[in-house]
N, C-alpha and C positions, 0 to 999 in steps of 0.2 A: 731630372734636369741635368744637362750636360753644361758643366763647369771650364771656363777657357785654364786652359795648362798654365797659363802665367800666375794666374790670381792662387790656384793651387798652391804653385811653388812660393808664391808670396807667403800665405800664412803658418806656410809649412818651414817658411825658412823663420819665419818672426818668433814661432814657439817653439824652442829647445824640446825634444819627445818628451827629455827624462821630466820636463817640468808638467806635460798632460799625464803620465802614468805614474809618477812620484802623487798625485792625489789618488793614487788608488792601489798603491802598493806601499810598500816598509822597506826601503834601501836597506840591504846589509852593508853595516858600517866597513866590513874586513877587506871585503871585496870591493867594493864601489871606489872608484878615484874621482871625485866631484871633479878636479881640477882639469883634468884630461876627457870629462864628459863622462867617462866609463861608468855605468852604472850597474849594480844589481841584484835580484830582489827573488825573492818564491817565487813562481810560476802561477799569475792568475786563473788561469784558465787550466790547471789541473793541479790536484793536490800533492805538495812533495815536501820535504822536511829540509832538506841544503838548497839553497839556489843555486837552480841552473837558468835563469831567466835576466837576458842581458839587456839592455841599450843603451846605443850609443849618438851622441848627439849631432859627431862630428856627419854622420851618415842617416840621422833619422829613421831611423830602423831600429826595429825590436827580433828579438830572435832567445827561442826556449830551445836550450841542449837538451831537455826532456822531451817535452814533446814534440818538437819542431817546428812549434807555428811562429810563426814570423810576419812583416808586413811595418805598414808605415803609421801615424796619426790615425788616420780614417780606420783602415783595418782595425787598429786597436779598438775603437773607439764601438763599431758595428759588431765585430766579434764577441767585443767582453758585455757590451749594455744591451746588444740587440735593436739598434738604433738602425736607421735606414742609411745610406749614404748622404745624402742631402742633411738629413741632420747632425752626421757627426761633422760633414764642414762647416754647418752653423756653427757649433760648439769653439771648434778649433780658431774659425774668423773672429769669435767674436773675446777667444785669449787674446787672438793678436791686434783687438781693436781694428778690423778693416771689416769696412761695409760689404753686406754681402753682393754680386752682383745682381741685378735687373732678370727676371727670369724670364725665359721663353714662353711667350701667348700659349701655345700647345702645350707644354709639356706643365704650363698652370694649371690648363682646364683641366689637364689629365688628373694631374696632382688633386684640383679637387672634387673630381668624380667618385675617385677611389675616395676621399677621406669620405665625400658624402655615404658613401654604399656602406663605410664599416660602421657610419654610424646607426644605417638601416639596421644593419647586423647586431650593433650594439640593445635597439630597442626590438630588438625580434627576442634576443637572447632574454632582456628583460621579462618579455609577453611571456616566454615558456616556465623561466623562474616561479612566474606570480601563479601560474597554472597547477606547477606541481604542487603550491601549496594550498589552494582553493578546494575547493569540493569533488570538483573532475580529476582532479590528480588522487585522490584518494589509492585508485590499483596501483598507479605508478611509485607512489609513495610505499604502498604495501611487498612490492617487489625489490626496492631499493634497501628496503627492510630487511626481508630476505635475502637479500644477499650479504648482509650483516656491511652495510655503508651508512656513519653515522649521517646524521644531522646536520655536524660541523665539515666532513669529506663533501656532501652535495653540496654545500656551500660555498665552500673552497674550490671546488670543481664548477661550478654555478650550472647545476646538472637543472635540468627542467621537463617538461612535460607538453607535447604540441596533442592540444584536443582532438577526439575522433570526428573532425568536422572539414569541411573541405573550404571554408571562408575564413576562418576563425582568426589564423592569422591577418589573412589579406585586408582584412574589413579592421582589422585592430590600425594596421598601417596606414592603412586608407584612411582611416579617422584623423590619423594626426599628420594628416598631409605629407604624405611620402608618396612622390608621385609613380605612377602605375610599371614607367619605364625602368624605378631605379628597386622595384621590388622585383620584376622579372630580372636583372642583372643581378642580383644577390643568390639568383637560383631560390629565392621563396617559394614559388610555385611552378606549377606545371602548364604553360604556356606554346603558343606555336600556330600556325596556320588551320592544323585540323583540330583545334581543340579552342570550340565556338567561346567557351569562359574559362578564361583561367583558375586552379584550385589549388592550393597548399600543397606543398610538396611532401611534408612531415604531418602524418597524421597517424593519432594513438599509439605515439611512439614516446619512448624515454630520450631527452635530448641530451648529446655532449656537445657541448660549443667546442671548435676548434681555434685554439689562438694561431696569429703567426708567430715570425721571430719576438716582435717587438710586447707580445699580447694579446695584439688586437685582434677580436673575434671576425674569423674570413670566411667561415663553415660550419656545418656541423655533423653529425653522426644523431644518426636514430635507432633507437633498438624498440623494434615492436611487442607488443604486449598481445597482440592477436596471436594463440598458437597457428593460423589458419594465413598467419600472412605469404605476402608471395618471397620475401624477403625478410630475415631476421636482423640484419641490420644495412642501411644506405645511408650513403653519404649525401651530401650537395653536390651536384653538376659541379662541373671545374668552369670558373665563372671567370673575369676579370680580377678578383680579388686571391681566386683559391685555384690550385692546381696539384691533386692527392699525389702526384707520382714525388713532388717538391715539400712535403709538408709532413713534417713527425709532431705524431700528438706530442703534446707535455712538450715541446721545445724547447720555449723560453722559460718557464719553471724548473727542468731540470736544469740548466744548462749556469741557471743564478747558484741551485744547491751545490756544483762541481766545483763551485771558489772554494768552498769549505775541503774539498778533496775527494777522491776517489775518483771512478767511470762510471760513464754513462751504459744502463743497463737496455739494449732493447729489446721488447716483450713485443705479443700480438697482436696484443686487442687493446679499445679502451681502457674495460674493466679490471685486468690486467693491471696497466699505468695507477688505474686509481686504486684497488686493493693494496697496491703492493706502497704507494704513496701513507696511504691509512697505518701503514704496518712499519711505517719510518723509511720505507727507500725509497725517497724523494726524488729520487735523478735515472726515474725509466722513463723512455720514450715507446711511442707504437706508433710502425705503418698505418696508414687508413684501410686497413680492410684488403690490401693488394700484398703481393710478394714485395720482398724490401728491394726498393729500385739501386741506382748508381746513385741518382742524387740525394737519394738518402742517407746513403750510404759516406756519400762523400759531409753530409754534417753530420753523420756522426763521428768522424773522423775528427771533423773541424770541434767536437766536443771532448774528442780525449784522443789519447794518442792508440789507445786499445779499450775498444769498446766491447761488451759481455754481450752475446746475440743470444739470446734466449726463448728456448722455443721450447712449446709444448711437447710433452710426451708421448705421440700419435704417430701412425703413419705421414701424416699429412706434416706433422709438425718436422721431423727425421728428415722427408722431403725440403720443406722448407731451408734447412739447416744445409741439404747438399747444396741448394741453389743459391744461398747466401756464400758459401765459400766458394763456389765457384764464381762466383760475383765480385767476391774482393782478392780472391787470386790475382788477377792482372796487376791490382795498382797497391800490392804491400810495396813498402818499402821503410828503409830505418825510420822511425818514432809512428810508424803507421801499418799496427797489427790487430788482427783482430783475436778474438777469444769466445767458444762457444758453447753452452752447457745446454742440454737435455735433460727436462722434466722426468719426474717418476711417472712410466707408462699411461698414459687418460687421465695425468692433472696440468694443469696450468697453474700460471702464481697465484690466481685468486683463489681456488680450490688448497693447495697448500697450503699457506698461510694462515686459512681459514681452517684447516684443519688440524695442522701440526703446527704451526705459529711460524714467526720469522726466522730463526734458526734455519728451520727446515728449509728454506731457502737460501739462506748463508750457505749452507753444507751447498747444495748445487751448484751455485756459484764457487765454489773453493774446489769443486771438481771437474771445470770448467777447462775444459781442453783448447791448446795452441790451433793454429790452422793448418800445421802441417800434422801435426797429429792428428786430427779430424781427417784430412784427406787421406792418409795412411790407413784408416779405420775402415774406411770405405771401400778402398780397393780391395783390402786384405781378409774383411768377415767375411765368417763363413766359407772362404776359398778353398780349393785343394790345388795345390806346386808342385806335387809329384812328379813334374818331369820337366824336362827343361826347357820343352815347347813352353807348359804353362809361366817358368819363373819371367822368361825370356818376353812372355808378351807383359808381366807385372810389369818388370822394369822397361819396357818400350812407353805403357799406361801411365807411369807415372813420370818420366822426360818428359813426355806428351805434355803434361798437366805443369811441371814444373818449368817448360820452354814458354806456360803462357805468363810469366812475370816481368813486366817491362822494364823494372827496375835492373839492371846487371848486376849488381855488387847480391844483390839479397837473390835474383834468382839461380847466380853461382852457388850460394849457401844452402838456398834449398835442394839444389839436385843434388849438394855433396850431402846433406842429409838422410836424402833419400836413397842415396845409393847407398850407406852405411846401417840403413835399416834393414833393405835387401841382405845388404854381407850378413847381419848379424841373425838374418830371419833363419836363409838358407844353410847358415853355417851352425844355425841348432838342430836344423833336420842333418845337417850332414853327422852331426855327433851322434843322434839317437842311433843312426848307421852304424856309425864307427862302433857303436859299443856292442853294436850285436855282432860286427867284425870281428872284434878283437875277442871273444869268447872263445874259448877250445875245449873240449871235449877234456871230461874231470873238473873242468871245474863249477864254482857255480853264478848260474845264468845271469847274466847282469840284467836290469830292467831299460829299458830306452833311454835315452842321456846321461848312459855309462853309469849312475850309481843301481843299486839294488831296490830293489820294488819294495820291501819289506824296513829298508833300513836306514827312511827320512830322505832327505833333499829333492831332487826332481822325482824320480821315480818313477813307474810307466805311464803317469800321466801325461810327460813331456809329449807324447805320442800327439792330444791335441791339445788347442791351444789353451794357453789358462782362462780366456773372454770366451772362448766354447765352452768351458768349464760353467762360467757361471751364468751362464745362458738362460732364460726361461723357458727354453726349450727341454736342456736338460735337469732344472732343479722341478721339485714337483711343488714342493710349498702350498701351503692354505690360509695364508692368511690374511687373501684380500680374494676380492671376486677379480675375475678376467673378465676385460669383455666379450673375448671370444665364446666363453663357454656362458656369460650372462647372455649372450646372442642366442643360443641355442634354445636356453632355459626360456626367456621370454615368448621368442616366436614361436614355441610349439604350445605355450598356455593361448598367447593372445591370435592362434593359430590353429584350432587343436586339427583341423586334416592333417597339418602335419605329422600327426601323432600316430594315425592310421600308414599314412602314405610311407613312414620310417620305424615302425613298428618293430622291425630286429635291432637295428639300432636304439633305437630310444629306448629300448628296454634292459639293454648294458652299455648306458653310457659311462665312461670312464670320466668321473669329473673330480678336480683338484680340489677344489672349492669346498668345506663341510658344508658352510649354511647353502649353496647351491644343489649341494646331494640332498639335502633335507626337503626342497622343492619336486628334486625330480622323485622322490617318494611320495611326495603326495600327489606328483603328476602317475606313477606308479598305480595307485591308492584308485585314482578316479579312473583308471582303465579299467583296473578290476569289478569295479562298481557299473560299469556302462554308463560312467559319464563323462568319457573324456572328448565326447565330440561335442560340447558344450562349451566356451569360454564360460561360460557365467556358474556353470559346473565348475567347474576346474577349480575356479577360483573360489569358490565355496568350500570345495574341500582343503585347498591350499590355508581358507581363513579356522577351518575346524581341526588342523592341526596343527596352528598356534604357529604356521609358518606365515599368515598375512605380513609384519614387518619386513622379512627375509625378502617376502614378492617388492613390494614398496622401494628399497634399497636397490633392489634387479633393475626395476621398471627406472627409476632416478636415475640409475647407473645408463642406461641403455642412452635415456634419452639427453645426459649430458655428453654422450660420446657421439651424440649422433647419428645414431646406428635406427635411422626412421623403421628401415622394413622390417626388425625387430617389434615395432608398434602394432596396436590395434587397428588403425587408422591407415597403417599400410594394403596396398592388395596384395591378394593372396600371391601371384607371380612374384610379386617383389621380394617376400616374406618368404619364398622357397626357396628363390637363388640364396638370400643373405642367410638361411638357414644352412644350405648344402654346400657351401662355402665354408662357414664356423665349422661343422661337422666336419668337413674333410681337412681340414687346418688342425682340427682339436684328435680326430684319430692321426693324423701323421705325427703328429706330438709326442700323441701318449706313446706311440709303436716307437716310435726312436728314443724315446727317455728307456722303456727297457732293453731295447736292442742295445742302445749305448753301455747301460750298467752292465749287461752279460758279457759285452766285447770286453770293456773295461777289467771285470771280472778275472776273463781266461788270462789277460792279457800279462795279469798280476802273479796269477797261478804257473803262467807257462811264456816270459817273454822269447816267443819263436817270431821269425819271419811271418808264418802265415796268419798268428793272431795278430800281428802289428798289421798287414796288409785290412786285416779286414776291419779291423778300428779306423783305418783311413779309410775304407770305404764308407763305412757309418757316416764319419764325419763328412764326405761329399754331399753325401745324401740331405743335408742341411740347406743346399743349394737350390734345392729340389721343394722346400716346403715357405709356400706363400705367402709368409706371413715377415715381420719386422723385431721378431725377438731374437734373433741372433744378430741382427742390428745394433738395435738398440745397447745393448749387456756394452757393445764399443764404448758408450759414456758415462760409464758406472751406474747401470740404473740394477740394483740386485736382484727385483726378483720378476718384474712384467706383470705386475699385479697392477690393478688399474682402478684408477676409479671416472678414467674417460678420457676419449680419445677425441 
């Protein structure tokens, strides 16, 4: 409803601010001057321990030196309770004792179309609650199980279950008189010209109701229980009520926990929100299923002033992570930064948490990188600067990046940042130089950034970088499976031509992994036997060498990472590229982890010109292998061990 500017200004002028947010804040006595109107108090809308959270009456306005938000009555009012606009002028009209005005025919009927369709939504929400716990919910129940989600989390979540039936809902609707027009406008079912009877949209699916700001359920999200579906999770059509690009799960939940203090965390998926809920961090949000938009992006803003972007440890997720900060690059500015940490290689937080508990997530979070750091990481991994062509187009790459901040004051700070990363980057290669300059004949050789190879401090390592150092490319480590090399191991059991068709290969694979060596011996085992063109072979002998769990673990692994053409169930095509793929990723690996040690090696024994040249070559060669672990190691993940991608 559009409200005439006078009647506004009326009750805005009749209620003093400090007297609507003084019901919901603690004036600090030292600071406040009641007399002069001055007020002020902690910052409701993020956690801080001194006030910086001001208002003033004379001006009706509020304003946080923390985080910046600011605004008038209503603002506050929509912001901090998640109220709609109409109803925080209710609120405000009805301190100042003045009738509300007469509202407009249209924007009535509007008004209650919409409330009629949430309350469809509210008794659909219902229909799937009562499901999950009746007799048909039983798998759904058993998976929710499985994923170790209590009783009291579905509840709190009011998770449900829509039967594998294509009326089930409709007909429940239909029964208590919800007319047919306002069940297709909720997005219920699948309706249209060419589709003679409409059907349920959500069938055999796990249900997430999606609230809006205020709670009220506007959507939902479906995870299928069919392995065979065509989709493993769908939303609601974007309806009247709901529109995904505008809507972060958990909104109004987290956003009540943030009074207590701290940021808003956001994650990627439902389950995600809700594990990490269950595990006490109550204040994640997630996209619907899409990359995180602007207008997402902008409430999560409006939720803290530096929100945690939290992404899986995947290729996909790494991606993810560029396009968010290339997302919120344009519109940083003072009290509006963002912060972004990267999962352990193939976990997400519900896998974590679940397996190393909440901590193990705290740590992530605590090692959660600025946004200019993040873009710094990007440019810089894995690179070689050797010449001044290449420094020259760095620093063009990142002007480029830092000219796109509209803010002036913060985008001057970024470029001067960045330009002082440069100085400090190339002014360490220039020293490694220097010290093999300044050596002269008799004495003895110094190692790359001028101290001795032998005698602590930098030493010839300086040569690459210390995040190449800890690379997963270069550490060898065993003590997690990869999925790269679980990729290999599976698709040639649930594959075996492949066994034949890469027979010099498979037969000295180089794998990091113990319990993964232990498999390809018994894949070993049943060549020698003449039965390794068998799956059901294979696996037989895989189960008579007490390696069955070992396989169970692979195949779990594979298929939380979603590595399909790895499966039984994949075609063979599919199953050879995703094979010859891992293979050539897992031999360029292995070939530079010792080319690296040997270069490394001379380089210790003899810091000369031409071992340091050819250590820089190595390290180019990084540039060259397709894969995401010299990526990754940028956000402290140590070893690229995985348990899914």
């Amino acid at each position: 409803m559009r409200f005439p500017p006078a009647f506004l200004d009326e009750i805005r002028d009749r209620v003093p601010i400090s007297s609507l947010i003084g019901l919901r804040v603690a004036w600090d006595r030292k600071k406040t001057n009641a007399p002069r109107g001055d007020y002020w108090a902690c910052c409701p809308f993020h956690g801080e321990k001194s006030p910086s959270f001001h208002c003033e009456d004379k001006k009706g306005r509020y304003h946080c030196f923390g985080c910046s938000v600011s605004g008038d009555h209503f603002k506050f009012l929509t912001e901090l309770e998640g109220i709609s606009f109409p109803e925080a002028v209710g609120k405000v009209a009805e301190m100042a004792g003045v009738p509300m005005p007469v509202r407009d025919a249209q924007e009535e009927r509007r008004e209650k179309e919409r409330a009629s369709l949430t309350d469809v939504m509210e008794m659909a929400t219902a229909f799937f609650q009562e499901r999950l716990q009746g007799p048909e919910g039983a798998k759904a129940r058993a998976y929710l199980r499985d994923r170790g989600l209590t009783p009291a989390t579905q509840q709190s979540f009011r998770l449900g279950y829509a039967p594998d039936s294509r009326n089930a809902l409709k007909e429940h609707l239909a029964a208590k008189g919800v007319p047919k027009a306002d069940i297709e406008a909720c997005g219920l079912v699948r309706h249209g010209d060419d589709i003679p009877v409409s059907y349920d949209w959500f069938r055999d699916r796990i249900m997430f109701p999606i609230p809006d700001s205020r709670g009220k359920i506007i959507a939902f999200g479906g995870r299928a229980l069919a392995p065979d579906a065509l989709a493993k999770y769908m939303n609601s059509p974007d309806t009247e009520l709901f529109h995904k690009g505008n809507v972060l799960y958990n909104f109004a939940r987290a956003r009540k926990t943030l009074a207590k203090g701290g940021t808003v965390i956001a994650v990627e998926g439902y389950m995600d929100v809700i594990a990490l809920a269950q595990a006490g961090f109550e204040n994640a949000v997630a996209p619907l299923g899409t990359a995180l938009t602007e207008n997402q992006l902008e409430l999560l803003w409006r939720m803290a002033p530096e929100p945690m972007l939290c992404f899986d440890g995947d290729q996909a997720g790494l991606k993810a992570a560029w396009r968010a900060a290339d997302l919120a690059l344009p519109s940083v500015q003072a009290g509006r930064r963002a912060r972004f940490a990267l999962l352990p290689e193939g976990k997400d937080p519900d896998d974590l948490v679940k397996a190393e508990g909440p901590d193990a997530f705290r740590a992530v979070l605590a090692d959660a990188r600025p946004l200019d750091e993040l873009l710094w990481m990007r440019e810089t991994a894995g690179g070689v600067f050797d010449t001044p062509e290449r420094r020259a187009e760095l620093q063009k790459t990142l002007r480029e990046l830092t000219s796109r901040i509209r803010d002036e004051s913060v985008r001057y700070y970024y470029q001067q940042a960045m330009d002082e990363r440069v100085r400090n980057f190339f002014g360490a290669q220039r020293n490694v130089r220097q010290g093999r300059q300044d050596w002269k004949p008799g004495q003895k050789k110094p190692a790359p950034g001028g101290q001795f190879a032998k005698g602590g401090g930098v030493g010839a390592r300086a040569a690459i970088t210390e995040s190449l150092g800890r690379s997963a490319l270069v550490k060898r480590g065993s003590e997690g499976m990869s999925v790269r090399e679980a990729t290999i191991i599976v698709a040639l059991v649930n594959h075996p031509a492949l066994i034949d068709e890469n027979f010099a290969h498979v037969e000295f694979l180089d794998l990091a992994n113990s319990d993964l060596r232990k498999l390809h011996v018994a894949i070993l085992d049943a060549m020698a036997h003449d039965a390794a063109d068998d799956r059901g072979a294979v696996i037989a002998t895989i189960e008579r060498v007490g390696c069955g769990g070992i396989w169970e673990r692979a195949v779990e692994l594979i298929k939380r990472a979603r590595q399909w053409p790895a499966l039984e169930t994949a075609a063979l095509d599919d199953a050879r590229d995703a094979f010859n793929q891992a293979l050539h990723l897992q031999r360029s690996a292995r070939t530079l982890h010792r080319e690296l040690k040997q270069a490394q090696a001379a380089l210790d024994a003899d810091p000369s010109d031409e071992n340091f040249r050819h250590l820089v070559e190595i390290q180019a060669q990084f540039n060259d292998v397709q894969a995401t672990e010299a990526l990754i190691e940028g956000f402290g993940v140590s070893s690229g061990r995985v348990g899914r991608v």
